[in-house]
N, C-alpha and C positions, 0 to 999 in steps of 0.2 A: 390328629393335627395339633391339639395342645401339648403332646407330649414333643412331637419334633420341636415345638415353637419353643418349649420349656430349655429341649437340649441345645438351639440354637441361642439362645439367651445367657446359660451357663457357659457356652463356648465363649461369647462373647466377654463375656464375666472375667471369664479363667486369662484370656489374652489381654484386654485392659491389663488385671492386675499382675501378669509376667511381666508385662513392659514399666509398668512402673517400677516392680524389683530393679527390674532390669538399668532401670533410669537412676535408683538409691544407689545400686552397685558403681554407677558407671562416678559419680558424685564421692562415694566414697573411696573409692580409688585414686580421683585426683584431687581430695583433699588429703591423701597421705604422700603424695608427689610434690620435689619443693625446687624450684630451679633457679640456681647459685651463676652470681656472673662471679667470676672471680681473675680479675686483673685482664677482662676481655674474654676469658672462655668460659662458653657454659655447661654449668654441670645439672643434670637432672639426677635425682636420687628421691629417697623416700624419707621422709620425717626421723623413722624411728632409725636409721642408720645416723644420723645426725645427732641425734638425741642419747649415742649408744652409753653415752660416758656421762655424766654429771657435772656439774659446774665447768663446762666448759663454752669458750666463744662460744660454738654454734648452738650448742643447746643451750644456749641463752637467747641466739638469734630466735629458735623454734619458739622457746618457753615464754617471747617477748618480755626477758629480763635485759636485754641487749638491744639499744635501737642501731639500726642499720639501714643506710643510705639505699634508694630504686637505682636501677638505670630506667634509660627512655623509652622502657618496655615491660617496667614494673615488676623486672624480676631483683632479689637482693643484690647488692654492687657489694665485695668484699676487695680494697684493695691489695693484693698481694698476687704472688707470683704462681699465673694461672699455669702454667705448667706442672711447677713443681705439688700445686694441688692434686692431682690425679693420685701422688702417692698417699695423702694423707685421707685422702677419701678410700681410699685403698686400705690403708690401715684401720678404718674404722668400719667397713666391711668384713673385713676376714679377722683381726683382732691380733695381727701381725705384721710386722716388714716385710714386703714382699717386692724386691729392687730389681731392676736389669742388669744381668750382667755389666760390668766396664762402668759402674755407676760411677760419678766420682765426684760428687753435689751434696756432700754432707754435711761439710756450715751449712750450705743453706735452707740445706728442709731443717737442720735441728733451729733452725730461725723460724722457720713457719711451725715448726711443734710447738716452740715457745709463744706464739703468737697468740693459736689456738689453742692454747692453753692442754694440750696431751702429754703430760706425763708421761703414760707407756710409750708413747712413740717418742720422744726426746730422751728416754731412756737406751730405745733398739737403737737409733741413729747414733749414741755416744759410744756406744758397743762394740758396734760396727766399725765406727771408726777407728776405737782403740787396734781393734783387733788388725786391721789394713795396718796401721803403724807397725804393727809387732810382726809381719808379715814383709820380708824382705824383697826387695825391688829387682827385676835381671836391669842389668846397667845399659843405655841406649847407646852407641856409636855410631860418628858419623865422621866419612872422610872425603873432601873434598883435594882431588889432585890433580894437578895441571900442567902438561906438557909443554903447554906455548906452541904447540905444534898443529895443526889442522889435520894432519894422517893420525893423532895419537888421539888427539880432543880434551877434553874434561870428562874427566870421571866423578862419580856422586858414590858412594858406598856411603850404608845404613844399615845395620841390622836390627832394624824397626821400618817394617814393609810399610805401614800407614804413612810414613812420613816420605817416602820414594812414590808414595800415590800420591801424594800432596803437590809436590813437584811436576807429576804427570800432570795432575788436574788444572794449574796453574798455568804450564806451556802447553798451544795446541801451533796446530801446520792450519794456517790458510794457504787456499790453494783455490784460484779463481773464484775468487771473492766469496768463497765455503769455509767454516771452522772444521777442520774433518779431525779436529782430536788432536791428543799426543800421538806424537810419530813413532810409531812400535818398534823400527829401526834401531833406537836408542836405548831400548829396553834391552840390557843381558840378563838380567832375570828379576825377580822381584825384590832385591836389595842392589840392583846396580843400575845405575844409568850411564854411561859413555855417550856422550856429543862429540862425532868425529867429523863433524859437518854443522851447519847449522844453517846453510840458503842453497836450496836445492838450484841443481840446471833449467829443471822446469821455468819457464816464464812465468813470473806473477805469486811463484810459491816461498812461502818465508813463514820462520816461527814470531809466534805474537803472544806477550803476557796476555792472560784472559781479563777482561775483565776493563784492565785498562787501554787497550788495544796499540800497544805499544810493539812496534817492531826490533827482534832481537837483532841485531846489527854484528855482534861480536862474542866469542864464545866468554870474552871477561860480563858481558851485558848480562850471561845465564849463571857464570861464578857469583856475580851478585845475587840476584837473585835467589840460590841456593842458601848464600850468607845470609840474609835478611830474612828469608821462609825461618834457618836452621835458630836466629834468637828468638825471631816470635815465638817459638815452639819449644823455647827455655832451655833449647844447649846452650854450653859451657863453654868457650876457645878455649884450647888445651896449649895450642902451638905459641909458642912465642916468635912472635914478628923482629923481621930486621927490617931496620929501620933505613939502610938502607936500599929495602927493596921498594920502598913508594907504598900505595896503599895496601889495602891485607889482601886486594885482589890481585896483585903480582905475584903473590906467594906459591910459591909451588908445591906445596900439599896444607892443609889446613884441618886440624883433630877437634874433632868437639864431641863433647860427651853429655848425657843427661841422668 
């Protein structure tokens, strides 16, 4: 009986003191976890990724050589652009530039490298950059032509597909009182669009800008249109306008280039 009562004692013993490791461990681990608001997003990370480099912002924030503002939940408030953060947490994980393809936000992470004071990364991003400049561009085309005729319509060519999606995404068909999309009809393939039509026999059915829920009334309503998408998006008018054909939406073909 004393020797069971001894080994039941020792068990108890031995379990006490796992849980307590167990409790050191659990403490040491989330005093090496440090959660960053940065410009609204938060990021969790661990001290010593923070800490990777020397005299910089954050490892100043860690080393408390740097005071820095709570949010209303007592995590650091860093204000800058929480987005573009993920890459430089990024770069001080793996100890390189590591980008998305199609990136194209280089002033401004080399503004957040200089911020947080990262040399190596304000180095890669100038790099990079240079390197895109010395790296030649395919030229964007876009033509807008117009028959004035409702059997012929308006035609959109682009040989830059994102920008003919732009278009699609912009016009949809309501159709009893449902958005059901761009109307695929108008689709000849993925750099053309032709408007041969634009208000269906259907009852009630008619194209609508998205967004503003503005009804297209006229194939010049979607020339515009086109127009206005094609400068946002930094084409060039190629054509030179006569003057007198009235506005640039009378015109019967219209070149712009990027």
């Amino acid at each position: 009986e004393r020797k069971i009562n001894r080994r039941e004692k020792e068990k108890e013993y031995e379990g006490k003191h796992n849980s307590l490791e167990d409790a050191d461990q659990g403490k040491n681990c989330k005093s090496t976890l440090m959660t960053l608001n940065v410009g609204g997003y938060l990021y969790i990370t661990q001290k010593q990724t923070l800490t990777k480099y020397p005299d910089t912002f954050l490892e100043g924030i860690v080393n408390g050589k740097i005071l820095c503002p709570f949010d209303a939940d007592g995590h650091y408030f860093i204000d800058r652009d929480g987005l573009l953060f993920r890459h430089v947490l990024n770069f001080l994980r793996n100890g390189e530039l590591l980008l998305p393809e199609g990136f194209r936000e280089n002033q401004l992470l080399a503004q957040e490298a200089e911020f947080f004071q990262l040399k190596g990364l304000a180095e890669e991003v100038k790099s990079r950059w240079e390197k895109e400049q010395l790296t030649p561009r395919e030229t964007t085309f876009l033509e807008i032509t117009d028959n004035h005729d409702r059997s012929q319509g308006l035609r959109i060519f682009c040989n830059a597909p994102d920008f003919i999606s732009k278009i699609k995404s912009r016009i949809v068909l309501v159709s009893k009182s449902r958005l059901d999309g761009f109307p695929e009809e108008f689709s000849i393939s993925s750099n053309i669009i032709q408007f041969k039509y634009f208000i269906k026999s259907e009852n009630g059915t008619r194209l609508v800008l998205k967004e503003d829920n503005t009804f297209v009334c006229t194939l010049e309503t979607l020339k515009f249109e086109a127009i206005m998408m094609a400068l946002k998006c930094g084409f060039r008018l190629l054509t030179s306008l006569d003057c007198s054909k009235g506005s640039i939406v009378h015109s019967d073909a219209l070149h712009f280039i990027k």
